[in-house]
N, C-alpha and C positions, 0 to 999 in steps of 0.2 A: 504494500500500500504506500502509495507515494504522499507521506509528511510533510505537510508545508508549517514553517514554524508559526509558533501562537498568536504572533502579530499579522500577518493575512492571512491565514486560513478563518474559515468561515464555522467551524466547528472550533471551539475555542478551548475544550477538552480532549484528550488526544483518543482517536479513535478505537485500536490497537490493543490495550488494555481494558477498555467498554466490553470492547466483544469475547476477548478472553473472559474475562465474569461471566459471559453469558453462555461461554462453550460452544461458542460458534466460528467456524472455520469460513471466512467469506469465500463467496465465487466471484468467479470475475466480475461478473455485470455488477455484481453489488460494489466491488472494490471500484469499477469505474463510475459508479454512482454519488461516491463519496469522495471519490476524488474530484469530477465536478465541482459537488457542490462546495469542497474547500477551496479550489482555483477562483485566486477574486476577480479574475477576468470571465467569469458567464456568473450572468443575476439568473438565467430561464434556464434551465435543463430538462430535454425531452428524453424519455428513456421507454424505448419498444422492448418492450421484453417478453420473452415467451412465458410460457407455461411451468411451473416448477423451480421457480429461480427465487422466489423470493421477494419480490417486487416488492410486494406491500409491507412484509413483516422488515425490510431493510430502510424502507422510508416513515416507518415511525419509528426506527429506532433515529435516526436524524433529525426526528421530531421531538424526540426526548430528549437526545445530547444539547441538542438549543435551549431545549426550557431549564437544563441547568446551569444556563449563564444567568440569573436574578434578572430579573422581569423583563423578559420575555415573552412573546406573543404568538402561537404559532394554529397556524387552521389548517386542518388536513379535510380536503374537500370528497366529494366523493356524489358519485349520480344520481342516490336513493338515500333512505333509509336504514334497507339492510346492512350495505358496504358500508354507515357510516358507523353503523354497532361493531363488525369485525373491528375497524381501528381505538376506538373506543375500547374495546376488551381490551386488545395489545396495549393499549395504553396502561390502562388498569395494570395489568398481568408484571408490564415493566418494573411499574410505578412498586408493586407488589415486592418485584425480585428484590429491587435495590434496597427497600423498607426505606419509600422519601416520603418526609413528612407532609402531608395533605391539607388544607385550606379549606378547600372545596372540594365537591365532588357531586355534581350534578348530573344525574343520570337523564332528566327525561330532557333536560336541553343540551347534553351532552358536552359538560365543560370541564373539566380539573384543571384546578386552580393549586399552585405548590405552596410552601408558603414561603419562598422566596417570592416570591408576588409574580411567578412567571403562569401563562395559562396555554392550555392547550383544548383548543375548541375544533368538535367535529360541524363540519354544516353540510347541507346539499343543496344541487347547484338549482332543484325548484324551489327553495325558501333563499337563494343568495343574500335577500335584502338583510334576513338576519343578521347576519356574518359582519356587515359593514362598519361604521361609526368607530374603529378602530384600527391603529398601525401593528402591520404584523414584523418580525422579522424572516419568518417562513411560512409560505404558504406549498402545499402539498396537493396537487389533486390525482385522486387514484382512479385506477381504471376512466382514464378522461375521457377513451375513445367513446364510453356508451349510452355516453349522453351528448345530444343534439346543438346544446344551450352552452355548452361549457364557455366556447369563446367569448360568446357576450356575456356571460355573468365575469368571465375575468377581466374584459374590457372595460367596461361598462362598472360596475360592483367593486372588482376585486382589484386590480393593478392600483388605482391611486390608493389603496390603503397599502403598497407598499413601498411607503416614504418615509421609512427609516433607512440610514447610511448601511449599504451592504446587507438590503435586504435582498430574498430570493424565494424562488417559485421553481418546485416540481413538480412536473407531468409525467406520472407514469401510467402504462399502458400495454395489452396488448393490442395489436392494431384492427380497425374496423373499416374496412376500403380507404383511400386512396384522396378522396373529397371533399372528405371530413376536417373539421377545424384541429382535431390530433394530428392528422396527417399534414395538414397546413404549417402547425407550429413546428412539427419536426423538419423539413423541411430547411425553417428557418436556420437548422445550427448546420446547415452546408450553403449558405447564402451568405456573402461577403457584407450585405449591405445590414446584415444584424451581428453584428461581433461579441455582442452579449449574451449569443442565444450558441447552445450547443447541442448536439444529439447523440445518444447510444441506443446501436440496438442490439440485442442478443438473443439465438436460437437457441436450440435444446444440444447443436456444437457444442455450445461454449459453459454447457453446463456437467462437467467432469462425474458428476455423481450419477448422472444420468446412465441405464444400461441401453444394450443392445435392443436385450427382450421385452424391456418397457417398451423401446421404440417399437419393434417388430408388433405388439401386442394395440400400440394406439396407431397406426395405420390401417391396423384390419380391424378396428373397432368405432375409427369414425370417417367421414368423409373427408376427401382430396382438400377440400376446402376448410375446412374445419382442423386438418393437421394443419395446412401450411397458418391458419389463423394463428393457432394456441402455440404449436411446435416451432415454429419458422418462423414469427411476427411477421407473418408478410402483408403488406400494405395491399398486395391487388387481387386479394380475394377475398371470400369471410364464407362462415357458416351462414346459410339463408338466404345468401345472393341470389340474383336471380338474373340476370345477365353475366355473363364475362366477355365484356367488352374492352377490348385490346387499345387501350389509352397510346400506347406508345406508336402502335402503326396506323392507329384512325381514328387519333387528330392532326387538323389541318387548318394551314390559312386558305381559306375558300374565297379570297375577297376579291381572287381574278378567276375565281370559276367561271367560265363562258356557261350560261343558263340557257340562253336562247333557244335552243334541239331540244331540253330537258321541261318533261313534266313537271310542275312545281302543285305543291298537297300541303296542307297542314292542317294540323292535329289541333282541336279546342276542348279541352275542358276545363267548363264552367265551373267556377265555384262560387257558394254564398257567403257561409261563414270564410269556407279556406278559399288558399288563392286561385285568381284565374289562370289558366296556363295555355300560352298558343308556341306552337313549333312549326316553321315553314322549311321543309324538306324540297328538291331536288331529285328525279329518279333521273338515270342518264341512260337511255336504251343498251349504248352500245358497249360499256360496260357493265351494266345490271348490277350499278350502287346507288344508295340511296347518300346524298347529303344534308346535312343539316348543316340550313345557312343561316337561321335567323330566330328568336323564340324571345317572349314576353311572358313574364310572370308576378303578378300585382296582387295582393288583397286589395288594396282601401280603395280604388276608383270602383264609382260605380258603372250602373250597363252603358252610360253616352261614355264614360273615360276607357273602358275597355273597348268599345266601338271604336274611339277616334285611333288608339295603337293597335287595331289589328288594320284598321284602312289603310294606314301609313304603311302597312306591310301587304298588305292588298296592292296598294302603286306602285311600293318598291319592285316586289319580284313579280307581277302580274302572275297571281297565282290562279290556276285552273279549278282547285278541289280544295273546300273545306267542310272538313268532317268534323262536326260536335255529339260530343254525349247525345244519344236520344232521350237521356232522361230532361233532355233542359229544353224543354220542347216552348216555353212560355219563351224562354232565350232567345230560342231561334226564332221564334214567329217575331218577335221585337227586333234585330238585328232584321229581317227582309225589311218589316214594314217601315220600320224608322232611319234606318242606316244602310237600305239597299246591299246588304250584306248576303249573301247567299247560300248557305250552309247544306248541304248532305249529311244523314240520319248514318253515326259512325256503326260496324260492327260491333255487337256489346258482348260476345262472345270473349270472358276473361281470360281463361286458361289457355283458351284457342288462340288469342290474339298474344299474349306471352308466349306461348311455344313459337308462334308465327315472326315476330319480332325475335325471339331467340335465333333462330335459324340463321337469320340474317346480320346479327350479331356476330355469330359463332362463324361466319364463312367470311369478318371481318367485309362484307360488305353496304357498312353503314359507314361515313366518316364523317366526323363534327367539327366543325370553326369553331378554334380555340377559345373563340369570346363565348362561346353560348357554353355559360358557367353552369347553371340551371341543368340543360341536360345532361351532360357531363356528371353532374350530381346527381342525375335522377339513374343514370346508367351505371354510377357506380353504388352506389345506398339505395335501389329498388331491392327489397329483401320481402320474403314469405313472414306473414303473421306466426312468431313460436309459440303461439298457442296450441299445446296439446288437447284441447278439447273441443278443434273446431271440427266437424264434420266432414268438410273437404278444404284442398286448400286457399289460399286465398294472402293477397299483397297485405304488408304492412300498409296503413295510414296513415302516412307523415308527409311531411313537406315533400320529401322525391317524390311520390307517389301522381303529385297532380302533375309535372312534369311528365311524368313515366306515362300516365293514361292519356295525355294528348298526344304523344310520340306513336302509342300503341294503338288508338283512334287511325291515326292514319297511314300507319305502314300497313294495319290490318285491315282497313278497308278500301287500300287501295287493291283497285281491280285487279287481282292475281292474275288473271290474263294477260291484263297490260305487261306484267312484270317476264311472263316466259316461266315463272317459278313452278 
């Protein structure tokens, strides 16, 4: 473990002798975990870490060696509830080995207080507001990837409370696609343009304890995906996906696609509460790929503000086909009558129109302009509901989702004939 002396390192007790108390032999990821966060040159550490390694129980012990510097602040965030109790126990459990004297200890808001006057507060990222109104010197968020919110509650909520000198922020995680705000900030610590930001990641390689036959046993016990998620932090796949669309070979700058030869379609749906979502696609005969050139997605305007940004995409690419939800049938009859807008009644066939859009995925014959951020999102985070008690299957609900079903509107009902498929 590489020692930075007392005066810049950021753990201010030495680490080396903590863990011997504790009889624990670190792994690497964990050793580059703490080494980070001692180097005074990164305040943000992103840390992909697989399966097995430790993640969480090595990031509160970072959260405790802080709180024994006298007052002290540190918040270890977390996606839910449950995950905020696992760190809460460790805490406890810690607090328990070393027998450190207690102050507080508040279970159902989840704070210990030492009586050095240092505290350690669990929060989650859908109550952030709690969390705020105070400077931390470490903030923590665990398993960041599985929540949605994380980046704006740390944007927004969490960064300005940390304006103490030499304060710092951990992400750890295994990874959840590629589009995500985890994946965003990791990201960051290979970007020149953030020198404060750093990243580790580690598979189930770089975890020495690990056998063969555990390996050989969790290959043939879960899906391709589902290993490379937990086993391999890999960023371009996950458990539940429901595309795998090849980011690296189909995206493009589309902004001198010649259009003119090519069918132009797009995909509408409406939404009330959630957002509106339009996608204007490109089929090109004589290669038999679809592009996607262009896509809108808005909550707050209402039906004249969603009318005027789909027209302005109507002029642009003088589109031939739009396919909307049938279920938005009041939609549609208001878009003819008031906005000369024209719409076709899309295929609602779910599962059919997923496999169908799959297809054309999987043969890498979809490509998307790098600006249309939206799809790209909806192509990477489209995932199956894990609810085991649904009867058949059926998409997750969330933000990709309305993206994903106007994308899937109109590759799926475009005229299969047209296409040769």
């Amino acid at each position: 473990m590489f020692e930075l002396n007392s005066e810049t390192r950021f753990l201010k007790l030495p680490v080396s002798p903590y863990l011997e108390l504790l009889g624990i032999t670190p792994l690497p990821s964990q050793v580059a975990i703490i080494n980070a966060i001692n180097n005074p040159k990164y305040r943000f550490i992103n840390a992909a870490i697989s399966r097995r390694q430790g993640k969480t129980y090595i990031a509160n012990i970072i959260g405790q060696l802080v709180s024994l510097v006298p007052n002290s602040n540190i918040l270890i965030m977390s996606p839910n509830y449950s995950l905020s109790q696992i760190s809460f126990d460790l805490q406890r459990n810690l607090i328990k080995h070393f027998d450190l004297e207690v102050r507080r200890d508040n279970a159902k808001d989840k704070v210990i207080e030492l009586t050095n006057g240092s505290t350690i507060r669990m929060g989650s990222v859908n109550q952030v507001d709690s969390c705020v109104g105070r400077s931390y010197d470490l903030i923590i968020f665990d398993e960041a990837a599985l929540t949605s919110e994380g980046e704006e509650a740390f944007n927004v909520s969490l960064r300005p409370t940390l304006d103490k000198e030499n304060s710092k922020a951990l992400f750890i995680s295994t990874p959840r696609g590629k589009t995500n705000w985890f994946a965003k900030f990791f990201e960051r610590g290979f970007n020149p343009e953030y020198p404060e930001w750093i990243s580790i990641r580690a598979t189930y390689l770089d975890n020495p304890r690990m056998s063969q036959a555990d390996i050989d046993e969790a290959r043939k016990s879960m899906s391709d995906a589902e290993f490379r998620q937990e086993y391999e932090a890999d960023f371009n796949t996950y458990e539940g996906q429901i595309w795998a669309f090849n980011s690296e070979k189909c995206v493009a700058d589309l902004s001198e696609l010649e259009t003119k030869k090519m069918d132009i379609l797009a995909g509408l749906d409406v939404g009330f509460r959630d957002p509106t979502a339009f996608v204007v696609i490109a089929y090109c005969w004589s290669e038999a790929k679809f592009y996607v050139l262009d896509e809108y997605l808005d909550a707050e305007r209402t039906t004249d503000g969603h009318a005027i940004e789909i027209q302005k995409r109507i002029e642009k690419w003088d589109i031939d086909y739009i396919y909307i939800d049938s279920a938005a049938q009041q939609t549609r009859f208001d878009f003819a009558q008031n906005y000369s807008i024209s719409t076709v009644n899309a295929k609602k066939s779910v599962l059919d129109g997923i496999s169908h859009v799959g297809g054309i995925v999987d043969n890498d014959n979809l490509v998307v302009d790098g600006k249309c951020s939206e799809v790209l999102r909806a192509l990477d985070g489209y995932q199956w509901d894990p609810n085991p008690n649904l009867a058949k299957e059926k998409p997750k609900h969330d933000r990709a989702s309305h993206m994903a079903d106007a994308l899937r509107y109109a590759l799926y009902s475009f005229e299969v004939s047209h296409t040769g498929f």
